[in-house]
N, C-alpha and C positions, 0 to 999 in steps of 0.2 A: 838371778832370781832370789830375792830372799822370802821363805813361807814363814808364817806362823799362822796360830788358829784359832779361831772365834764364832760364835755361834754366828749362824746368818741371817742378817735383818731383824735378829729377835730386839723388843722394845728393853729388854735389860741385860743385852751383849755386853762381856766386858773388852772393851775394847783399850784397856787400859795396858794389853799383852803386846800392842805395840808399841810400848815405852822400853823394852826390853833389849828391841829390835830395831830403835831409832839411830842407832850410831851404827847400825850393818846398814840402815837402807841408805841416810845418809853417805855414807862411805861410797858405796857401790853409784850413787847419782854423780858423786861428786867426785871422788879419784878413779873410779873403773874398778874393776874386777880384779883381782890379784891373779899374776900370772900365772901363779899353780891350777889355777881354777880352766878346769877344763870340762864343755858340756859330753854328758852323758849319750844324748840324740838331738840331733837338731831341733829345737820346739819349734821351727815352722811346720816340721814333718809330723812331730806328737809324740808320744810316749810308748814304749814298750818294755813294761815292766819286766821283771827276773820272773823264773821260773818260779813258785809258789811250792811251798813243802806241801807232799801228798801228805793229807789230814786222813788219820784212823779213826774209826771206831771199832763197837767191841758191845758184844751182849749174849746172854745167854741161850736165847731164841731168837727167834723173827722180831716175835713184837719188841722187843728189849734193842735187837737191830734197829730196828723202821725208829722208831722213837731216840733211840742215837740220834741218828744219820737229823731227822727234825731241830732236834736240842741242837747241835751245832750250828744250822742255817740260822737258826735264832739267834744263840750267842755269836756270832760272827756278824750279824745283822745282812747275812746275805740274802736272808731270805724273805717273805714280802709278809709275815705270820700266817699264810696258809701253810699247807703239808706242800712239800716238793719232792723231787724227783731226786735220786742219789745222781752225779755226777761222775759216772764211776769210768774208768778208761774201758772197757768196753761197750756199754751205751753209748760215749764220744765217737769210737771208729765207728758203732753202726750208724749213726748222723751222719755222721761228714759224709757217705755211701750218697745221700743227698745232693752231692756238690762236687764238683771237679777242680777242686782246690787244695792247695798243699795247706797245712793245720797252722804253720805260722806265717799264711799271707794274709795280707791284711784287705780286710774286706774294701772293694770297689778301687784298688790301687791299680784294676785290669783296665779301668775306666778313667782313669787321672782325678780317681775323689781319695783324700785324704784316709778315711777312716776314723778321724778324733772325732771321740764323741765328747758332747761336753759335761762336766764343766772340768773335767782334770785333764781335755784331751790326750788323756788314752787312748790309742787306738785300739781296734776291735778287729782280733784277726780270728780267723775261719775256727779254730781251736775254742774259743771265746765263746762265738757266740754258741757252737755245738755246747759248751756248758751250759749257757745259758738253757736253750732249750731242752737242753737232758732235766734242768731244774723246775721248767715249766710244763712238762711231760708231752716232750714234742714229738715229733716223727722226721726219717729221714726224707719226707716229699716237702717237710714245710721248711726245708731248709733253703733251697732257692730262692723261697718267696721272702723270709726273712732277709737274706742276703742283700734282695731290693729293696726291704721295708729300712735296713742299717746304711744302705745307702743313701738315702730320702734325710734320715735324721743324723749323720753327721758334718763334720763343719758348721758346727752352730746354725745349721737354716731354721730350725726352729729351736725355741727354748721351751723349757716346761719353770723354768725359776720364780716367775713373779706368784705372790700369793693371791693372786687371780684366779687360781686352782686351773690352769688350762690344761687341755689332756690332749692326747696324740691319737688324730684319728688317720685309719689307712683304707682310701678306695683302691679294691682289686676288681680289673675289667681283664676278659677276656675267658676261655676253655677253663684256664687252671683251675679257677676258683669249684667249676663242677668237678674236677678232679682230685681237689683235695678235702671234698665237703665244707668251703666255706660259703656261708647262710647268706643268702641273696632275699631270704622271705622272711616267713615267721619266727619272733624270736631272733631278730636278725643281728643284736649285740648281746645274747645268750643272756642263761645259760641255756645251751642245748647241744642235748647228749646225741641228738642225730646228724647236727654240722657241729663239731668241737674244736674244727681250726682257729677259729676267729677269737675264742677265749688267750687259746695258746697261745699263736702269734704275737699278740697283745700286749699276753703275761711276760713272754722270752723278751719283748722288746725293752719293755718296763725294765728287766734284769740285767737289758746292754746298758739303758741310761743308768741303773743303781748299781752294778758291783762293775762294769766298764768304766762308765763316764763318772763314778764315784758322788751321781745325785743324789746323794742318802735323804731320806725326807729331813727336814730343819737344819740340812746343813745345803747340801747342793739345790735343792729345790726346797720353798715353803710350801706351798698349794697348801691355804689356807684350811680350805674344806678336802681337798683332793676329791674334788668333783670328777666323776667319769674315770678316774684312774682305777688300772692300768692303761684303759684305752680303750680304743676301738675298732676290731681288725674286720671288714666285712664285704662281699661282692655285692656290683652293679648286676640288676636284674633285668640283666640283655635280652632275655627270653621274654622278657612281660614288657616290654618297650613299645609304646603305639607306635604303629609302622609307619615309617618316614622318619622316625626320631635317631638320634645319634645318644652315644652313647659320651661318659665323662670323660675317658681319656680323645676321644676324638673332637670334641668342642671345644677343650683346655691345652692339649698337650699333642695335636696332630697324630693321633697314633689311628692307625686305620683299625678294624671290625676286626676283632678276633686276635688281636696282639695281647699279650699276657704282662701287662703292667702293674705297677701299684702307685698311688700317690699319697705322699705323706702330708702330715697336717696337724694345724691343732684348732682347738673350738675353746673359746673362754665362756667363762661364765654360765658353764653348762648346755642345757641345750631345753627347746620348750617343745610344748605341742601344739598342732591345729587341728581342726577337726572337720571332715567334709561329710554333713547329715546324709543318713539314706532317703531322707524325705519321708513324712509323714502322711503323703499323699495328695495331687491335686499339685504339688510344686513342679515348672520345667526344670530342667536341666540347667539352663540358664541361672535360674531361681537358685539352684541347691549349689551350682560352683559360686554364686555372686555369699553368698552367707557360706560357704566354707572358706572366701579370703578374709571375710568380713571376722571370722574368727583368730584366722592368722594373723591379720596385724592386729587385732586387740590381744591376743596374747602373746606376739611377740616384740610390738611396739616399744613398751615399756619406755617412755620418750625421755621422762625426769633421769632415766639411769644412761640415757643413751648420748645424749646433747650435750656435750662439753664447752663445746668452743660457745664464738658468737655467730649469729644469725650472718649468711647465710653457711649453715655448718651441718654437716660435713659436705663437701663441694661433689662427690660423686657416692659416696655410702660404703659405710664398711663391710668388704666381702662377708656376706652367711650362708650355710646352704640349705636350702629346701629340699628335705629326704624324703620323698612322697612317692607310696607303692604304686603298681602296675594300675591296680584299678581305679588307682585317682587319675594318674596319667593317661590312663582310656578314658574315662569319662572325658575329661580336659579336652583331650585329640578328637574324640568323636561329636565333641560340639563346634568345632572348628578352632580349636584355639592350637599356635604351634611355641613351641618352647620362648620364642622370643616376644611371640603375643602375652604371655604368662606373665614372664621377667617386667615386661612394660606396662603390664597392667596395675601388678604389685607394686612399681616403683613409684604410678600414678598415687596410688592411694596411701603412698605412705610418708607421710609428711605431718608437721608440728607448726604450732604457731605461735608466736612468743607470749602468750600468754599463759602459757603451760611451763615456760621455761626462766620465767622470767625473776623466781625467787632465789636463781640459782650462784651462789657466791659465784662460782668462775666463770661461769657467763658475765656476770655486770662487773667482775675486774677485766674482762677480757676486752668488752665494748669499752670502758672509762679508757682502759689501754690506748685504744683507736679514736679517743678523745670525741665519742659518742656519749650521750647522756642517753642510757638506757630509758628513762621515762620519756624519752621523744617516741621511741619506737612503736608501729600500730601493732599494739598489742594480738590483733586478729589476722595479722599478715599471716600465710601460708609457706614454709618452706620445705623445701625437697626432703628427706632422708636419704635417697637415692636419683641422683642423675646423670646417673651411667648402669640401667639395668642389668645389664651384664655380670655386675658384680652381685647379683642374686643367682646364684647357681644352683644348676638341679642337677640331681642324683636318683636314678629311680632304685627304689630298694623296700625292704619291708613286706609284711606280710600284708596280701592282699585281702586286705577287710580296710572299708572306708572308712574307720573310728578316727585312727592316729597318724598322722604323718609328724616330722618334722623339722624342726626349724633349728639349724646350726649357727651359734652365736658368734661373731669375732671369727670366723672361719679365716684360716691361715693358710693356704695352702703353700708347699715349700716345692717340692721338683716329682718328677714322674718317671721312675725307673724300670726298664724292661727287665722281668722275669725270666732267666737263661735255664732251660730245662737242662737235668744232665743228660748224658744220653742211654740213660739207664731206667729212665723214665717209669717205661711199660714194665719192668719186672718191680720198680717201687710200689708203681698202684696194685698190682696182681699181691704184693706182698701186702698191702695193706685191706685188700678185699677177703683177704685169708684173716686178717686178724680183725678186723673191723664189723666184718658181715656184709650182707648186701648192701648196695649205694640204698641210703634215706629215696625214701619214693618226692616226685617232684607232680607241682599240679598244671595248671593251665598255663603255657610260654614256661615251661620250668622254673618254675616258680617254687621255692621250696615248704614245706607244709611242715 
């Protein structure tokens, strides 16, 4: 392996630093490696770094403390420019209390998952990420659930690198989620001071890809805008589900009712809204879901940004998800529609026709390619967006008010990892109702308020 170092993807990288390095790489292609040369860890296995000198501070009070402890995560660039949490070795032992793992196993290696996360595949072992979340100001119950979330994002199943700005989102199904207060309702990607898991989890995760996997923003990762970053940690709203409905990890990932999962993910290009009217009176049911799709696809159609290729393109549609709360979903179920009537009704209505797309440079190099003369084409033909429904997925979540639902762009999803409680469980959450205060009150199907 020979490194050197260059900005990444920037329009005036000097890339002239591998002129320096051209007779080592040459070398290494062309005679092999010199026998003294011996690897440090197998890089199929990944990296684990040396133990890191314990960093001091020093002040003459608290605030002169706190403000250290800040100043370093900055000068370090470990930190993400919010205030962080001191990483101090006894907040680490109280974490790890979370997880029945030794501090230098590496996460998901019980499982036969690697742990490198990218892009320096580093692995992330149980030690690690407990810093992590000491820095995002976590608790020892969100530790398992992280565990699963660092499971989901290493071995490159997803990337955050392209300047697409795509962000990492985590569906949590099952009990856990009521148990460690993450937002199934209103306010359901925070801020909120009554569910504050889903910020944290997010935050820690973000800090496994930046000081683990060494995604520093403009070097490991671009995200143009860093759209939705850090992320998005939040539960399915099992309780508000019209009855007969199945939940995300049982429709995607076989996991029966009540199993404590999470699934990892990412969503490009942000994410949009739809809107289903209360009605203004005099309108059915019928009437008020037919103009609340009729708003979905006008605002998430967007067909010029969407349409790449050539006509017929894309041949089944690129996965997005539809995040729509409980009382869109009653509404929906109580008119008789069921998830997959939904999925095909959207897919029906969502379609372009080349004359909307037809200004488009990689469209008409892509037809000339297949040795079509784009001005043959009927201009007014109709094409699919989607013809594989399926690949519109629902997720019920959000606060139950019919304004906002919505619509996940470029949805990625990557694997779906069971949540292992320790067996210390019941004295975790007694620990955290002591210092938390009462559980947040819940509304109709537990729905959070």
């Amino acid at each position: 392996m020979v490194v050197f170092s260059y900005d990444l993807g920037m329009v005036e990288s000097d890339l002239t630093v591998m002129d320096a390095k051209k007779d080592e790489i040459i070398g290494c292609l062309v005679k092999g490696l010199p026998k003294s040369w011996k690897p440090s860890q197998d890089w199929k296995v990944g990296i684990i770094e040396g133990d890191a000198p314990t960093q001091t501070v020093s002040g003459a009070n608290w605030e002169e403390l706190y403000d250290s402890v800040q100043g370093l995560y900055i000068k370090k660039w470990w930190g993400d420019g919010l205030p962080v949490g001191a990483a101090t070795q006894a907040r680490i032992d109280w974490l790890m209390t979370g997880v029945e793992h030794e501090p230098d196993e590496v996460v998901g290696e019980d499982e036969g998952v690697s742990g490198k996360i990218v892009s320096s595949n580093r692995l992330c072992t149980f030690e690690k990420l407990a810093i992590q979340m000491a820095m995002a100001g976590g608790r020892p119950e969100y530790m398992c659930v992280a565990e699963a979330m660092v499971k989901g994002i290493s071995d490159a199943r997803i990337t955050l690198a392209s300047s697409m700005s795509s962000s990492p989102y985590y569906v949590v199904n099952g009990p856990i989620a009521d148990d460690i207060r993450l937002c199934n309702g209103f306010h359901l990607w925070g801020p909120n001071p009554k569910n504050p898991a889903g910020l944290i989890l997010a935050r820690c995760l973000w800090f496994v890809y930046q000081n683990v996997g060494n995604m520093l923003v403009g070097k490991g990762t671009i995200g143009q805008y860093g759209d939705d970053r850090p992320g998005r940690c939040f539960a399915e709203s099992e309780g508000g589900l019209p009855a007969g409905w199945t939940t995300y990890a049982e429709d995607y990932y076989d996991r029966t009712r009540g199993t404590n999962c999470v699934t990892t993910g990412t969503s490009g290009m942000g994410n949009m809204m739809q809107y289903v009217p209360r009605g203004g009176g005099g309108d059915t049911i019928i009437d008020e879901i037919d103009d609340g799709w009729d708003r979905l696809l006008t605002a998430a159609l967007q067909v010029p940004n969407s349409v790449r290729g050539a006509p017929p393109w894309p041949s089944s549609g690129s996965t997005g998800m539809l995040v729509c709360n409980g009382t869109v979903a009653r509404f929906w179920a109580n008119a008789g529609w069921t998830k997959q009537q939904i999925q095909e009704e959207i897919a029906g209505r969502w379609w372009y026709c080349y004359e909307m797309i037809k200004y488009k440079r990689q469209v008409r190099a892509s037809l000339q390619g297949q040795g079509i003369n784009p001005d043959s084409l009927d201009p007014l033909a109709h094409y699919a967006l989607y013809t594989d429904p399926t690949r519109i997925q629902i997720v019920v979540a959000g606060g139950d008010h019919t304004s906002q639902n919505r619509w996940l762009t470029s949805w990625s999803p990557s694997r779906c990892f069971d949540i292992v409680k320790p067996s210390n469980w019941n004295q975790l959450l007694a620990d955290a109702l002591e210092d938390l205060g009462p559980m947040p009150p819940k509304g109709e199907g537990g729905v959070d308020l």
